[in-house]
C-alpha positions as CSV (number, residue, x, y, z in Angstrom):
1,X,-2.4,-59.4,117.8
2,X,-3.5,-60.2,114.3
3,X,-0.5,-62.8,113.6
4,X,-1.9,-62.7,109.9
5,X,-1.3,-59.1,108.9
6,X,2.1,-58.7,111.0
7,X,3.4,-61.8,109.0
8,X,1.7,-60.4,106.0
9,X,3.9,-57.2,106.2
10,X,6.8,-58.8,107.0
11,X,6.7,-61.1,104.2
12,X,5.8,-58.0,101.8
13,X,9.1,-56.2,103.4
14,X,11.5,-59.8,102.8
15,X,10.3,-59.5,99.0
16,X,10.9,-56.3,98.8
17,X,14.3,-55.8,100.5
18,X,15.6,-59.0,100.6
19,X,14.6,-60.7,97.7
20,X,14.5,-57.7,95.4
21,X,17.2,-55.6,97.0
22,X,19.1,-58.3,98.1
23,X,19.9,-56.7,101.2
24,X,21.4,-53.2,99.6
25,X,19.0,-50.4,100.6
26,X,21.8,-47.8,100.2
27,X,21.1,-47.0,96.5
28,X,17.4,-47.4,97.3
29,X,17.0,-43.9,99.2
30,X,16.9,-40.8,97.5
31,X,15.8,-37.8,99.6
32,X,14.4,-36.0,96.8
33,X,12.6,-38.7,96.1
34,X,10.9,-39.2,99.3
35,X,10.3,-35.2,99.6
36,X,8.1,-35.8,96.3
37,X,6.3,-38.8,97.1
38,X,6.0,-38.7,101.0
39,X,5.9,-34.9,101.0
40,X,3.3,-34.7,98.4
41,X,1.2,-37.3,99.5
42,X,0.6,-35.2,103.0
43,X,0.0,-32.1,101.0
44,X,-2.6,-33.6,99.7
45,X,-4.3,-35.2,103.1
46,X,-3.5,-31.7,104.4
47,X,-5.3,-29.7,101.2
48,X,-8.3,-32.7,101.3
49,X,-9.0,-33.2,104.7
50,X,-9.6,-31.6,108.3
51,X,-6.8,-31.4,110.5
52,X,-9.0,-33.8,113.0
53,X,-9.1,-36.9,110.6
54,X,-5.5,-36.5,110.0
55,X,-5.3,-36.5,113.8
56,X,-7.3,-40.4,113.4
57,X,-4.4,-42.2,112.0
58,X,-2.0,-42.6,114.5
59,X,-4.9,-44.1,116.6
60,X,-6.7,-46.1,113.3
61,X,-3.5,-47.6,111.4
62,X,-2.6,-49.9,114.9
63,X,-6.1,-51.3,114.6
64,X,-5.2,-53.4,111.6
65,X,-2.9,-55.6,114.1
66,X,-5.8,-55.8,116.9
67,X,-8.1,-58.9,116.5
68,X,-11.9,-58.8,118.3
69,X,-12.5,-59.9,121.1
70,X,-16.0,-60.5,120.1
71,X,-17.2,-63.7,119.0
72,X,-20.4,-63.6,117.2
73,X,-21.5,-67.1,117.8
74,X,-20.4,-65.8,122.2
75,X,-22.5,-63.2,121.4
76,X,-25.7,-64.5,120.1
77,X,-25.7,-67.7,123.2
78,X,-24.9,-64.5,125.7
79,X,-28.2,-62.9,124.0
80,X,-30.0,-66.2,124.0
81,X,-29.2,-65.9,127.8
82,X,-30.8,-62.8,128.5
83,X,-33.9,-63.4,126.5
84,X,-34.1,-66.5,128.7
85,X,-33.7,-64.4,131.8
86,X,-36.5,-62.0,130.7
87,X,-38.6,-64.9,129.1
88,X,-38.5,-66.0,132.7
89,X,-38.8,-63.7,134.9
90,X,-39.5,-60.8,133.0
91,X,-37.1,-58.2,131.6
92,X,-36.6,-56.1,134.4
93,X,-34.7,-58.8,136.3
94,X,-32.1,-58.1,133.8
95,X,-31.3,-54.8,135.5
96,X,-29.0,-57.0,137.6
97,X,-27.2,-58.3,135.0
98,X,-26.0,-55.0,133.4
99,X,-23.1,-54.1,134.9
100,X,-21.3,-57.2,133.9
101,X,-22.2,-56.7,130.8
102,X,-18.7,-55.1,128.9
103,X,-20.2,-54.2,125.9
104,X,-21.3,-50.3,125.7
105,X,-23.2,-51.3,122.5
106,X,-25.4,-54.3,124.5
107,X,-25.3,-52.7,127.7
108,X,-27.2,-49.1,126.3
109,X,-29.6,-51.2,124.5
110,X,-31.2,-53.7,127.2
111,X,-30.8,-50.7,129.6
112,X,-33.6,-48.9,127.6
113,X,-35.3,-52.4,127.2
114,X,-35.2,-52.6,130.9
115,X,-36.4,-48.8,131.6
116,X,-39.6,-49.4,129.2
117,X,-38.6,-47.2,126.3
118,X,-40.8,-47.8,123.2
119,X,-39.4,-50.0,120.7
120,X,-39.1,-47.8,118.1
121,X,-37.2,-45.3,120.2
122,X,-34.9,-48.4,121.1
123,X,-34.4,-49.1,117.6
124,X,-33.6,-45.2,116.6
125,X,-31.4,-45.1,118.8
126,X,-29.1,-48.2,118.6
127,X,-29.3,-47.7,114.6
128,X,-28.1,-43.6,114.8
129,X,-25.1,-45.3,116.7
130,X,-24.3,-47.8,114.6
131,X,-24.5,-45.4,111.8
132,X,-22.2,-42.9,113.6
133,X,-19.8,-45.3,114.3
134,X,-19.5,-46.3,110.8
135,X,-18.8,-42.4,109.7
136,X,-16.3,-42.4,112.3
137,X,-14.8,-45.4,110.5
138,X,-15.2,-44.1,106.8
139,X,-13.5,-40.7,108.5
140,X,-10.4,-42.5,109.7
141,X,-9.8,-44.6,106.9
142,X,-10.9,-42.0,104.3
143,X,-7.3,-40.6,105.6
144,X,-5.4,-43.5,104.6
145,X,-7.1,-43.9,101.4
146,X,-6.1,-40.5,100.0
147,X,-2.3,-41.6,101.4
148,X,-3.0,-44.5,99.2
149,X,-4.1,-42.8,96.0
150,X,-1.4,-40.1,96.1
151,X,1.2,-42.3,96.4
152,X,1.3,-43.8,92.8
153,X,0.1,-40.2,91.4
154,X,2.9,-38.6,93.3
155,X,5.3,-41.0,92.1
156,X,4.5,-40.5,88.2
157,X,4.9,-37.0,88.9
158,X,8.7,-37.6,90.4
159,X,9.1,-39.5,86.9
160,X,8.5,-36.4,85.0
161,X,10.7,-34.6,87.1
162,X,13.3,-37.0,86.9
163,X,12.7,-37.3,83.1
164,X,13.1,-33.7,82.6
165,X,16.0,-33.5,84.4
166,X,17.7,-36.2,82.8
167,X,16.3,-34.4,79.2
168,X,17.6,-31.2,80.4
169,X,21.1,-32.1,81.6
170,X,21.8,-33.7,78.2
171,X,25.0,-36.2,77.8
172,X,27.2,-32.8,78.4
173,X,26.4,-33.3,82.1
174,X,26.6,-36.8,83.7
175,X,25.8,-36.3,86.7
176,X,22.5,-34.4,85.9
177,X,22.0,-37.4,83.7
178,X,22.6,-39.7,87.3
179,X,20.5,-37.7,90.1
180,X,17.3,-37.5,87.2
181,X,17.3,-41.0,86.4
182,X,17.2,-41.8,90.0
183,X,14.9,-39.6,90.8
184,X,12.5,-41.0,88.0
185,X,13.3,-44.8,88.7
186,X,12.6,-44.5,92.7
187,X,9.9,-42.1,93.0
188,X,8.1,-44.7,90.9
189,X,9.2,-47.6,93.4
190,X,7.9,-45.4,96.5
191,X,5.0,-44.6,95.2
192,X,4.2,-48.3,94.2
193,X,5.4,-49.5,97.7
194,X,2.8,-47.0,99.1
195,X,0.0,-48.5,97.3
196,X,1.0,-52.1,97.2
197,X,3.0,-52.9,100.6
198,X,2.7,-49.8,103.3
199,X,-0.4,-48.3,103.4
200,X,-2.6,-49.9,100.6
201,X,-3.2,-52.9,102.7
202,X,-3.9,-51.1,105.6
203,X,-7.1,-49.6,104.4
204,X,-8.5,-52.5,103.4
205,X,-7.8,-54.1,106.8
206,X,-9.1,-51.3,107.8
207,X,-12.4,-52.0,105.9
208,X,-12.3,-55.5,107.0
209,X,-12.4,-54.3,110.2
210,X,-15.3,-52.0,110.5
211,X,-17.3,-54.6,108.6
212,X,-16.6,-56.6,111.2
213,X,-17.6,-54.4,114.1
214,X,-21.0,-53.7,112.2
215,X,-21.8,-57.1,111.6
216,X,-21.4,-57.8,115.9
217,X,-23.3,-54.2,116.1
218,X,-26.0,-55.4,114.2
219,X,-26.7,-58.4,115.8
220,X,-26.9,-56.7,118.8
221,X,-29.1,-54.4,117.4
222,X,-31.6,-57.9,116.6
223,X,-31.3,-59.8,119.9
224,X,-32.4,-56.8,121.6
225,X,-35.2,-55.8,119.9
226,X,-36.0,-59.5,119.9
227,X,-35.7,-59.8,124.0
228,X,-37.8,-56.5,124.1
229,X,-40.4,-57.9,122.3
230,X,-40.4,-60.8,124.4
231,X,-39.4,-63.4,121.7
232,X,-39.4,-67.0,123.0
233,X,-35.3,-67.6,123.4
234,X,-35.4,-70.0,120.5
235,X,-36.4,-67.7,118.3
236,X,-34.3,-65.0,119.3
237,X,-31.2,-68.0,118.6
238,X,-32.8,-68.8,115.4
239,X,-33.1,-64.7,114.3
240,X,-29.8,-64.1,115.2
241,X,-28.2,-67.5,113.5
242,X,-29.1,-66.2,110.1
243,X,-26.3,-63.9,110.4
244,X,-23.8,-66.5,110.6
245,X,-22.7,-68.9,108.0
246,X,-24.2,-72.1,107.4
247,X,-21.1,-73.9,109.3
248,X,-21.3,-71.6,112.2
249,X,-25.2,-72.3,113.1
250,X,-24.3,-75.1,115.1
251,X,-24.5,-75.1,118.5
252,X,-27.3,-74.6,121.1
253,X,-30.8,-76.0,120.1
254,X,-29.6,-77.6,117.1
């Protein structure tokens, strides 16, 4: 579990409820309120978007507490290992090594290596994908961007509700005066919650994780190409190194 972004929320929640509310949530909830803001927002993920991308975030919003399991500097030595494996005695000797490989990604890509495919084939291949699983990605968190957006929108429109309300009800009626101030005041505070604290960061962890997936992908994408080209293993490690930062570069050879 990403201890960062859990302790991340619930720091955002403490400022929010128990620093700012001081504990009273009570005169914080306002059901009309949350049928403008929360209600609107999913009209508009329903209007924008297919019903199957709505259908991603259930499954893409946990991903934001998951951390890899993929090392990049693990998987450039396991690489380095292969291409010394096929450097050696040649590249269809890694045919015994695939099955312990866990990575789909790696696995599909030295198994064409291994069955002779042409390079370029190899590279088409691994790059459509990586591209594919990137669209996947932009799908999903496409969803949870338009959450984002609307929430602020959606919430200036509760104001003008609530302001109309309040203009309408005059000082003759109090409690009209009551239910559209509240209903301009919080709408405004849900919909900056939305963008700031409940779903706001959750794209862009969301975007920090695909990034990371693709950088991993890609230099998977290098070290076999390299190994299928029959690179010596040192300069498979060194083509592969460039991808990590300066601090990062060493180990092995160096």
């Amino acid at each position: 579990m990403d201890i960062g972004t859990l302790s991340g929320f619930l720091i955002g929640l403490f400022c929010v409820v128990g620093v700012g509310m001081t504990w009273q949530v009570g005169p914080f909830i306002d059901v009309p309120s949350i049928g403008i803001v929360f209600g609107g927002c999913f009209a508009n993920m329903l209007i924008s978007l297919a019903l199957g991308t709505l259908k991603t975030m259930p499954k893409s919003g946990p991903l934001i507490l998951r951390v890899s399991k993929d090392n990049p500097v693990d998987i450039i030595k396991k690489l380095v290992e292969f291409s010394e494996v096929a450097r050696r005695d040649g590249i269809l000797a890694l045919e015994n090594v695939l099955e312990q490989i866990p990575d789909p990604f790696m696995r599909q890509g030295l198994q064409l290596a291994v069955d002779g495919t042409d390079p370029e084939l190899i590279q088409d291949i691994m790059e459509t994908d990586l591209d594919n699983t990137e669209a996947r990605h932009a799908d999903a968190k496409s969803a949870w961007d338009l959450f984002r957006g609307g929430g602020p929108t959606w919430g200036a429109l509760g104001t003008v509700i609530g302001l109309i309300q309040m203009l309408k009800g005059g000082v003759e009626d109090p409690s009209a005066l009551t239910q559209g101030m509240a209903v301009a005041l919080i709408t405004t505070f849900y919909g900056s919650l939305i963008a700031s604290l409940l779903i706001g960061p959750v794209c862009d962890k969301l975007g920090v994780r695909n990034g990371e997936e693709m950088a991993i992908k890609t230099i998977i994408l290098k070290g076999v190409m390299s190994i299928q080209a029959g690179d010596n293993p040192r300069i498979v490690e060194q083509k592969l190194k460039i991808f990590l930062a300066p601090a990062d570069r060493r180990f092995g050879n160096e």
